[in-house]
C-alpha positions as CSV (number, residue, x, y, z in Angstrom):
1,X,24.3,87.7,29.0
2,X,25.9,84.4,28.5
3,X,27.0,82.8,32.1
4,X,30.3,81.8,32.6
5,X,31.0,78.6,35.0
6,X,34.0,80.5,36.6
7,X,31.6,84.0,37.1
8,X,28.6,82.3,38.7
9,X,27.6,81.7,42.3
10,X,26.6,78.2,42.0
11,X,24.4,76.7,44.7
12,X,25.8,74.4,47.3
13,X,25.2,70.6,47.3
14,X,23.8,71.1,50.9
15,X,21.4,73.7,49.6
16,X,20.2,71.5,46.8
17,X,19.5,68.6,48.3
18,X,17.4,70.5,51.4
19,X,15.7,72.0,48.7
20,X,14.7,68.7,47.4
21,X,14.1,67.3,50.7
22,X,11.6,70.8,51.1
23,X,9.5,69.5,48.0
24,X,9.5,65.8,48.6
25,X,8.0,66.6,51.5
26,X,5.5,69.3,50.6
27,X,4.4,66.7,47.7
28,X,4.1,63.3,50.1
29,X,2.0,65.7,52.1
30,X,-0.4,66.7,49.6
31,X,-0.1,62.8,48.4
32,X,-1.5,61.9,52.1
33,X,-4.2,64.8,51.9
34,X,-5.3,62.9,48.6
35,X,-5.1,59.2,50.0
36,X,-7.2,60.5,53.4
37,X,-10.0,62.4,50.7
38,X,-9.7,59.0,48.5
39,X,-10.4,56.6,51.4
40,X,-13.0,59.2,52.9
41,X,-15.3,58.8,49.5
42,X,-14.8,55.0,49.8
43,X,-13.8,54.4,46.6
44,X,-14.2,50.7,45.7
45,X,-11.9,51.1,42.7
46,X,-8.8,50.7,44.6
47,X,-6.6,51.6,41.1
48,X,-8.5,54.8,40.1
49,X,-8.0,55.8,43.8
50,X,-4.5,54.9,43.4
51,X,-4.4,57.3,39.7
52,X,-6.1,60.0,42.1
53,X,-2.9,60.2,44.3
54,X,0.1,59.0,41.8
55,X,-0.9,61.3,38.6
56,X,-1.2,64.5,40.9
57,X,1.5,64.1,42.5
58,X,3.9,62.9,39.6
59,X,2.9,66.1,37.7
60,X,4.1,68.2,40.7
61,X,7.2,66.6,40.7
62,X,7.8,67.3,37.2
63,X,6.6,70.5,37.2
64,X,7.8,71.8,40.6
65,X,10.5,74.5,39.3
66,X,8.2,75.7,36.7
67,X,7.7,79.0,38.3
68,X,11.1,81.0,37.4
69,X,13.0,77.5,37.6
70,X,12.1,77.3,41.5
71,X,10.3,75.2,43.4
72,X,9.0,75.5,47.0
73,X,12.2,74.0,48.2
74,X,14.4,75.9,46.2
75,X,12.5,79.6,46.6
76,X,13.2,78.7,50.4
77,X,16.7,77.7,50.0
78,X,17.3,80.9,47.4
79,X,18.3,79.2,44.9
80,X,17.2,78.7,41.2
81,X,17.4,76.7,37.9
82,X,18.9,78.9,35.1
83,X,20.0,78.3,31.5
84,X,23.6,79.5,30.5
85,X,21.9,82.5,29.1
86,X,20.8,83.3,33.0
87,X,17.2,82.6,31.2
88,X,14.8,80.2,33.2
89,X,14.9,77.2,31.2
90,X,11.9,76.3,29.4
91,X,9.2,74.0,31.3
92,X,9.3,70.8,29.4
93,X,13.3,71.4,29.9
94,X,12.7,71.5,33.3
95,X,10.3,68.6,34.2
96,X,12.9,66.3,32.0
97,X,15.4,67.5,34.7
98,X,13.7,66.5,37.4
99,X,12.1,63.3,35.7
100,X,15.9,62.1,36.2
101,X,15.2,62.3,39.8
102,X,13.2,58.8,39.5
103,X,16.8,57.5,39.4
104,X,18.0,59.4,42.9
105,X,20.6,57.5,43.7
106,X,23.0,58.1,40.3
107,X,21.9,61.0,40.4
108,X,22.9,62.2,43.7
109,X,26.4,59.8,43.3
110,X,27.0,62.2,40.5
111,X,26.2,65.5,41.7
112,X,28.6,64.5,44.9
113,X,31.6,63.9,42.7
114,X,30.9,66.7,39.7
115,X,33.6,69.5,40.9
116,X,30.5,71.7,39.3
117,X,27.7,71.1,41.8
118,X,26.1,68.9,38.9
119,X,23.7,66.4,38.5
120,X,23.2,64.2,35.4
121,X,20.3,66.3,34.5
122,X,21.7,69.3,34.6
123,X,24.5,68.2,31.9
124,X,22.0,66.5,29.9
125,X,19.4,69.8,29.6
126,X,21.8,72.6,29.9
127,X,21.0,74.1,32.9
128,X,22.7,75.1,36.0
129,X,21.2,75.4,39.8
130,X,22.6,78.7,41.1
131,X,22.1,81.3,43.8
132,X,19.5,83.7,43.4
133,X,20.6,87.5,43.5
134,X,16.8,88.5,45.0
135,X,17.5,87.9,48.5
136,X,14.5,86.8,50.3
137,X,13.5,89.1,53.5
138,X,12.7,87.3,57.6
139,X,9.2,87.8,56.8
140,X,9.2,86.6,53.0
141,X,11.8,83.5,54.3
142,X,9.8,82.7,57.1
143,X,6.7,84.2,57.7
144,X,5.0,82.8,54.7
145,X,6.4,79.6,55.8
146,X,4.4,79.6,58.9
147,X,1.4,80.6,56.5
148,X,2.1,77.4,54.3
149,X,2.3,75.2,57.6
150,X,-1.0,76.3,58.9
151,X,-2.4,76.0,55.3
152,X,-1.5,72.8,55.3
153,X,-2.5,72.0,59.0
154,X,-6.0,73.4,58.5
155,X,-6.7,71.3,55.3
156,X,-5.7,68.2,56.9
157,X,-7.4,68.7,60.2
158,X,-10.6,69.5,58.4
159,X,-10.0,66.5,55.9
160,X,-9.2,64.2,59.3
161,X,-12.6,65.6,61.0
162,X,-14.8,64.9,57.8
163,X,-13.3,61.2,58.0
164,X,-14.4,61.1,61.5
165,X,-18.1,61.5,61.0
């Protein structure tokens, strides 16, 4: 089935860009998890310490909607990246979309004025960021958002207490 632009329930600017804002964070999170283990081993080579965090975290950037074109951010928002074909677009497809990201400011100047909800990446790779018909339930939505929070919480308190010794 072919999407049509006047048929779809595109995804609103507001929910995009707290999607984003979902993953930033998730990702500078997991960069300070892997700055705290870096410094902890006492790496002398400050610029392989530095590859330890960037490389990472760059790859989870890129590759962040690579599960059914969603992200964290965007499985939390219920929303998704689709093709026109309401396919998920392929993965390389995807990281080049968000590899346009590195430039966030034209970016998000274009999405604001594109009638289409729009970003230059999405006109560039074909794809479209739309609402996804599986609704998520309260305990999908948020209880396994507490479980991500006290993930995270445990790994860095147990990091922070191996620095301490």
């Amino acid at each position: 089935m072919v999407l049509n632009m006047n048929e779809i329930n595109l995804a609103s600017k507001n929910r995009k860009l707290l999607a984003n804002t979902i993953d930033i964070a998730i990702i500078c999170f997991i960069g300070m998890i892997l700055f705290i283990i870096t410094v902890a081993t006492n790496n002398s080579k400050f610029n392989l310490g530095i590859l330890n965090i960037v490389v990472p975290c760059l790859l989870m950037y890129l590759f962040k909607d690579s599960i059914k074109g969603q992200s964290i951010g965007k499985w939390f928002m219920e929303i998704k990246v689709s093709d026109f074909n309401n396919q998920t677009p392929h993965y390389f497809k995807l990281a080049l979309r968000n590899l346009f990201l590195l430039i966030p400011f034209l970016e998000f100047i274009v999405l604001f004025f594109n009638k289409n909800n729009k970003r230059i990446a999405d006109i560039v790779c074909d794809t479209v960021v739309i609402q996804n018909p599986n609704k998520l339930t309260f305990f999908q939505k948020y209880g396994i958002g507490v479980l991500l929070f006290l993930t995270l919480f445990i790994i860095f308190t147990i990091v922070s207490l191996s620095m301490a010794r």
